[in-house]
C-alpha positions as CSV (number, residue, x, y, z in Angstrom):
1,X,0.0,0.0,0.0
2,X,1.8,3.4,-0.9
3,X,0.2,7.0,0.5
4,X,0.9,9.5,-1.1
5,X,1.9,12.9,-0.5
6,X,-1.5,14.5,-0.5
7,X,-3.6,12.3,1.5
8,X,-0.6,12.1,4.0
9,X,-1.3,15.7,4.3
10,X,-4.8,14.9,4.9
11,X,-4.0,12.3,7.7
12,X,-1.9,14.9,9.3
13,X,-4.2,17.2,9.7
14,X,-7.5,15.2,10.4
15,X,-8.5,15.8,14.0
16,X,-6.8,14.0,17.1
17,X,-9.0,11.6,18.5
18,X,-7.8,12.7,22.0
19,X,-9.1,15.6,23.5
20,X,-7.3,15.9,27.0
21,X,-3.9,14.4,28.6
22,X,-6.2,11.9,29.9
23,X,-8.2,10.5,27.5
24,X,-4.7,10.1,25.6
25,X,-3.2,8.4,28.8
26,X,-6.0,5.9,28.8
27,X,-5.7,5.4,25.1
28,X,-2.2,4.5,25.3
29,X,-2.6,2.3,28.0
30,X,-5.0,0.3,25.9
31,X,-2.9,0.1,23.3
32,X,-0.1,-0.9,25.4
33,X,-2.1,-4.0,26.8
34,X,-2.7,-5.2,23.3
35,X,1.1,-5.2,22.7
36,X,1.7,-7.4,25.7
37,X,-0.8,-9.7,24.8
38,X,0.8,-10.5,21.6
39,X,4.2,-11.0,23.9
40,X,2.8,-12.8,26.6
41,X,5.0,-13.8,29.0
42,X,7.9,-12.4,26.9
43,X,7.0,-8.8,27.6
44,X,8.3,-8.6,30.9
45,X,11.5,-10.4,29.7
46,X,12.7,-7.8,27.0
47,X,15.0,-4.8,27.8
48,X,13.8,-1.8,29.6
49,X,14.8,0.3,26.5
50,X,12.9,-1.7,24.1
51,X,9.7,-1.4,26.4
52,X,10.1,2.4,27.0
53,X,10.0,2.6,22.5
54,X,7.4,0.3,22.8
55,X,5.0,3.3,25.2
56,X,6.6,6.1,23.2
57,X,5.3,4.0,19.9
58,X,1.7,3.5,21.1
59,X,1.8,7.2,22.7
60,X,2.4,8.7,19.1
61,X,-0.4,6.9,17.9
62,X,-2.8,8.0,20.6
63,X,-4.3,11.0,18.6
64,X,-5.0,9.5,14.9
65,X,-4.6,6.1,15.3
66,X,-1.2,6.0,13.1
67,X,2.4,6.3,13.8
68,X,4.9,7.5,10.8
69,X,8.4,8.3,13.0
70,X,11.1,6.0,11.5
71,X,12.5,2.9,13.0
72,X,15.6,4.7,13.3
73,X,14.0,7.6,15.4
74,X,12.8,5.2,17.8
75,X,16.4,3.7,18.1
76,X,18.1,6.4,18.4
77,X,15.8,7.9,21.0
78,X,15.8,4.3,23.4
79,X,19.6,3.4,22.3
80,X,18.4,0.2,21.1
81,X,18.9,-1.2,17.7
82,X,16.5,-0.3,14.6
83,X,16.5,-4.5,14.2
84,X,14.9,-4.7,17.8
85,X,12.5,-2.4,16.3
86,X,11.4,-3.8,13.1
87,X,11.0,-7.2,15.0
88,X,8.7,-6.0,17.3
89,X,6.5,-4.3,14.5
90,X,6.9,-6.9,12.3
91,X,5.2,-9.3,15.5
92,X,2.6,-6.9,15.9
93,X,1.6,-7.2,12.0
94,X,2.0,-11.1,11.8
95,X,-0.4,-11.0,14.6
96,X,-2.8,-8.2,13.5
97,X,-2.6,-6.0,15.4
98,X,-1.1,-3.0,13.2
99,X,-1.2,-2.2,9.5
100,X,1.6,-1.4,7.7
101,X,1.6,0.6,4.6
102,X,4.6,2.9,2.9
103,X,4.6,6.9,1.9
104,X,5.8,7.8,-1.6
105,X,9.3,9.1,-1.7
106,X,10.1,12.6,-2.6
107,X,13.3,11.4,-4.0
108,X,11.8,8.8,-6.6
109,X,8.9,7.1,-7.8
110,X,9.3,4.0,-5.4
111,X,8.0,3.6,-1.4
112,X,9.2,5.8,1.6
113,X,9.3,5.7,5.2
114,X,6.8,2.6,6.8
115,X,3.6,4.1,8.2
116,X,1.8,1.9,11.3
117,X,-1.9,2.0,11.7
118,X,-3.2,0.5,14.7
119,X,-6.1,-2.5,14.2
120,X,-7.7,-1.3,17.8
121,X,-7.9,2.7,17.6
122,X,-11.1,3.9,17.1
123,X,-10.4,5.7,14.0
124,X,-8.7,2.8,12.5
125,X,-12.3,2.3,10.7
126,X,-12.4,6.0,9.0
127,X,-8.8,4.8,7.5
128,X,-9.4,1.8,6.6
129,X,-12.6,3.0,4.4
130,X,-10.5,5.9,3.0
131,X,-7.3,3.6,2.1
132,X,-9.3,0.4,1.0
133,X,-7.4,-2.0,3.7
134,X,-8.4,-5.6,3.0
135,X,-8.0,-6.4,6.9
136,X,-9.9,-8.7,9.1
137,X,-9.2,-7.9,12.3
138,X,-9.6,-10.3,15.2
139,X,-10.2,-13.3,13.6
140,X,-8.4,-16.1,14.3
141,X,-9.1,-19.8,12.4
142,X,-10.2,-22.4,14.6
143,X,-8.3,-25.8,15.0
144,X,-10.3,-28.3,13.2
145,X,-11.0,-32.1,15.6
146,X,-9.6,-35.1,14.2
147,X,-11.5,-37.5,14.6
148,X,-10.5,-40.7,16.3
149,X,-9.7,-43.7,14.0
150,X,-10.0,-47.4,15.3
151,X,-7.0,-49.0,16.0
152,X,-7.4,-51.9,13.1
153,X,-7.7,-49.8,10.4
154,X,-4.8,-48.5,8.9
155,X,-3.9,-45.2,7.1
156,X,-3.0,-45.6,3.3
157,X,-0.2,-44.1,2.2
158,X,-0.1,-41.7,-1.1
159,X,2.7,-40.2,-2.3
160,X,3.4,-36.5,-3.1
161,X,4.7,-37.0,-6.2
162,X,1.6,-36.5,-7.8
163,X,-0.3,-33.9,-6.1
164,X,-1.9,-31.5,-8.3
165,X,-0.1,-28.4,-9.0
166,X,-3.3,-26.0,-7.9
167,X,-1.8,-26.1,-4.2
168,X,0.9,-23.4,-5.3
169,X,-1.7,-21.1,-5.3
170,X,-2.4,-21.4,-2.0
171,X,0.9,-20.4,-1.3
172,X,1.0,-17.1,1.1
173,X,4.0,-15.8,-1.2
174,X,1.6,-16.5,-4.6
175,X,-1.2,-14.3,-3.1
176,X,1.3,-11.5,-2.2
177,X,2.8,-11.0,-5.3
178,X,1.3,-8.3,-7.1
179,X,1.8,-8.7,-11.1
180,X,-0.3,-7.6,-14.0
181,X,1.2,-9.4,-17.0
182,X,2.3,-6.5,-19.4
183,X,2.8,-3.6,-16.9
184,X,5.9,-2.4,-15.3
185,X,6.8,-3.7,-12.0
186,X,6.4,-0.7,-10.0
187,X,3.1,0.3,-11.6
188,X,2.2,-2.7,-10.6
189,X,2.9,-3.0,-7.0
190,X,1.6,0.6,-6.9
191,X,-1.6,0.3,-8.3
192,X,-2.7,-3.2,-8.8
193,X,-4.6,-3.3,-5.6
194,X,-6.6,-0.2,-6.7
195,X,-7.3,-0.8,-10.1
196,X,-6.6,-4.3,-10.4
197,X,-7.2,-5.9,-13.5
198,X,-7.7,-3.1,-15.3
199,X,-4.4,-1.8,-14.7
200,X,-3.5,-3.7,-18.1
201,X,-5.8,-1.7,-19.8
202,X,-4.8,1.6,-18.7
203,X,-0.8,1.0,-19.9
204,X,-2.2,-0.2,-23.0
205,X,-3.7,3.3,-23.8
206,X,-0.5,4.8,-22.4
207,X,1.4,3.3,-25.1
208,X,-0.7,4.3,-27.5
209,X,-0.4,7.7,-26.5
210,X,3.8,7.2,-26.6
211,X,2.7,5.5,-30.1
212,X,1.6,8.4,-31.9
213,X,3.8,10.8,-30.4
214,X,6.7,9.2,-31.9
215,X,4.7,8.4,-35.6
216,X,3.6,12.5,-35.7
217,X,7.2,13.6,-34.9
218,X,9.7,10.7,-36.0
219,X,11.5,10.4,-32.6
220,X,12.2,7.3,-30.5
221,X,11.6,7.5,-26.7
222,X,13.4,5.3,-24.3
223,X,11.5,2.8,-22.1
224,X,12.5,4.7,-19.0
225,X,10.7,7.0,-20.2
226,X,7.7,5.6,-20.9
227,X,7.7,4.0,-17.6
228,X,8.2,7.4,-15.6
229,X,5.4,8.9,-18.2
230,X,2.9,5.5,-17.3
231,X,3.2,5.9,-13.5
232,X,2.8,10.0,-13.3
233,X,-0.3,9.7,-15.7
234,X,-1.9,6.6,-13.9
235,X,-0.9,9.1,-10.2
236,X,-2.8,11.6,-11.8
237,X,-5.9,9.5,-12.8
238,X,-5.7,7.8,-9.3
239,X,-6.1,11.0,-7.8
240,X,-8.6,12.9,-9.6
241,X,-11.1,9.7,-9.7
242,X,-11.0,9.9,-5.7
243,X,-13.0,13.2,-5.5
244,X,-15.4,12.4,-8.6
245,X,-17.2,9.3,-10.2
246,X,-16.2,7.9,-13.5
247,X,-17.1,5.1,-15.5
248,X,-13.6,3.2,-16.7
249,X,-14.1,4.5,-20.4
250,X,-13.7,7.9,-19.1
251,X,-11.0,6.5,-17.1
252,X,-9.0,5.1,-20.0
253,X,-10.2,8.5,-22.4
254,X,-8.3,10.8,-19.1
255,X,-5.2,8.9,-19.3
256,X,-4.5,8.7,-22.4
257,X,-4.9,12.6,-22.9
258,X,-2.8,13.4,-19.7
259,X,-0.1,10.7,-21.1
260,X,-0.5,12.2,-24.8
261,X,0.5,15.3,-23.0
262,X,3.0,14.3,-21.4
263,X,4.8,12.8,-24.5
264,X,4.9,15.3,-26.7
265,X,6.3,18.1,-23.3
266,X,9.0,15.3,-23.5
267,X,9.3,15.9,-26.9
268,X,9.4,19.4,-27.1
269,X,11.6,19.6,-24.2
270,X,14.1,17.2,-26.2
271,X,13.8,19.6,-29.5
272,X,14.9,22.5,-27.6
273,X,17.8,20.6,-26.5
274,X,19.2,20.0,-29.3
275,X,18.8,23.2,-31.2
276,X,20.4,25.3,-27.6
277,X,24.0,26.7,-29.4
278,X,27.1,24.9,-27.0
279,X,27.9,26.6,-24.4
280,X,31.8,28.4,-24.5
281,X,33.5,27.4,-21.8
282,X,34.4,29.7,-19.0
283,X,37.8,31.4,-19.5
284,X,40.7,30.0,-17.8
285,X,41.4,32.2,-14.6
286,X,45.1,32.6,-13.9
287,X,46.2,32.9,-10.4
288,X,47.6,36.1,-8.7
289,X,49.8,35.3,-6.3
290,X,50.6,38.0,-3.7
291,X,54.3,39.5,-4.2
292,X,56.2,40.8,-1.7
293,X,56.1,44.9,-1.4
294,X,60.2,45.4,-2.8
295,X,59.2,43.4,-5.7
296,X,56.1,45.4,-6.3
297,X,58.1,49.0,-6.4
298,X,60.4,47.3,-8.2
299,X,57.6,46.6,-11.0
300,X,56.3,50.1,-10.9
301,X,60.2,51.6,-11.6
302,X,60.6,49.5,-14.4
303,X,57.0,50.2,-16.0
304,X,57.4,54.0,-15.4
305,X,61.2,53.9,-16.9
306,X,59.7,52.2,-19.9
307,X,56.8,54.3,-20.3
308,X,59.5,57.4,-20.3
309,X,61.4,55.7,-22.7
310,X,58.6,55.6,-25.5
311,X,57.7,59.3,-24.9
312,X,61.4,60.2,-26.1
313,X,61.2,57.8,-28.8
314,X,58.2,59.3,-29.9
315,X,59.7,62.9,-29.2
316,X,63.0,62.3,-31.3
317,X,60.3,60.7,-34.0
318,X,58.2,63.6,-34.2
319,X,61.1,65.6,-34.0
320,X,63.3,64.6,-37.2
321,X,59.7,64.7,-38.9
322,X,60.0,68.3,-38.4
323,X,63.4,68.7,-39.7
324,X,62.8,66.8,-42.8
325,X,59.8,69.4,-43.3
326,X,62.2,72.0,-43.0
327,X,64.3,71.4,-45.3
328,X,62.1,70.2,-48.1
329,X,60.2,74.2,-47.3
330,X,64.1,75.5,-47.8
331,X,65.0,73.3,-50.8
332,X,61.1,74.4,-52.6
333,X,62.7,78.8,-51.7
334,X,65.7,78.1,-53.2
């Protein structure tokens, strides 16, 4: 299950369940008891740090029913390890008791930081409605009697060699693995428990859109992405169908526009890119190193010696310039 950033903003700000210190004293208290009773006898055995992240854990979730810290807050905090802590939540969800589910990174497209919703808060039922949870809470499946068998008669024997091969979908790891045939592995464990089968048909018009946007303009775009274009378009359509009803058509009609879209901003983008001019390179600063003062004066002698020694070039230039005017003005009188 991955939340994503908006409706995490929503659980954030929904209102605390707990009005007054003591209503959330009494709320982590019961909360607390339902953690023993998964240890048992064990409780009482495990460290002192490990019980105290234990009460902070169930005091975080007093207000909303929720906790989102990470394992290594709680670690760091109790100076216990953030192993102790995943096996402890890890027991609580084997058991039931808590619901784990993952908020979408910031970073990329995959899962973030765990979020734990606990099975017993009162508004565990508001979130479960509003994120879909298949849970059953509190049931627990009964240990069939076996009947007694008289002595005389005796079991037959069958081999397992030729058990039917339908027992592998039993299997808990077959019922876990979420996979559409055709769609991209992360769209798939995304949104396969929200859209389910039709999942497939959603990429299909994705690639259509990717399709004609390379027919209309001649270009080739890389399966990467297509992939990044499928999952934004399918976010998009995932969460403007939770504030209004639409029949799938509509469904498939949206994302194929937004993915359309999509592909030819890619496109565009890629045009520009190659028609930018190269860009010079920065000119090559040289270093000035700091010279000593003597050496500086000694700089400023010679420059000002040279600079004199133009000026009387240029004077005994201009100079015989004159002359020779002279005496051509003599030679024309004469």
């Amino acid at each position: 299950m991955l939340i994503f950033s908006d409706d995490f903003a929503r659980m954030q700000n929904y209102e605390s369940y707990t009005k007054t210190k003591d209503q959330q004293k009494q709320m982590k208290y019961k909360l607390l008891e339902i953690v023993e009773s998964v240890f048992g006898d064990a409780f009482a055995r495990l460290k002192l740090e490990t019980r105290n992240a234990i009460d902070m854990i169930c005091f975080l979730a007093t207000d909303k029913g929720f906790v989102y810290a990470k394992d290594t807050y709680f670690a760091e905090k109790h100076n216990v390890s953030t192993r102790t802590i995943r096996r402890v939540m890890k027991a609580l969800e084997e058991a039931g008791k808590i619901v784990k589910a993952h908020r979408s990174s910031s970073k990329h497209n995959g899962r973030g930081a765990a979020v734990y919703f606990f099975v017993n808060h009162p508004y565990f039922a508001h979130w479960q409605q509003y994120f879909d949870f298949n849970v059953q809470t509190d049931v627990q499946a009964e240990n069939a009697e076996n009947p007694c068998e008289s002595k005389n008669e005796e079991a037959k024997n069958v081999s397992t060699y030729y058990l039917p091969n339908n027992y592998i979908k039993d299997h808990f790891m077959y019922k876990t693995i979420p996979f559409i045939k055709g769609v991209p592995k992360l769209i798939n464990q995304t949104f396969k428990d929200i859209f389910k089968d039709s999942l497939r048909e959603l990429y299909l018009r994705i690639r259509l859109a990717s399709k004609k946007v390379c027919q209309s303009l001649s270009i080739t775009l890389s399966k990467k992405d297509i992939h990044s274009i499928a999952y934004e378009s399918i976010q998009i359509l995932f969460t403007y169908i939770k504030t209004r009803s639409m029949s799938f058509e509509e469904q498939c009609k949206l994302v194929y526009s937004i993915a359309l879209n999509k592909f030819n901003d890619l496109a565009q983008t890629e045009d520009q890119n190659k028609n930018l001019d190269p860009v010079t390179l920065p000119r090559k600063i040289v270093r000035k190193e700091m010279l000593p003062d003597w050496f500086q004066e000694q700089q400023k002698k010679e420059a000002l010696a040279e600079k004199e020694s133009q000026a009387q070039d240029m004077y005994e230039m201009s100079s015989e310039d004159e002359i020779a005017k002279m005496k051509a003005i003599l030679a024309f009188y004469t």
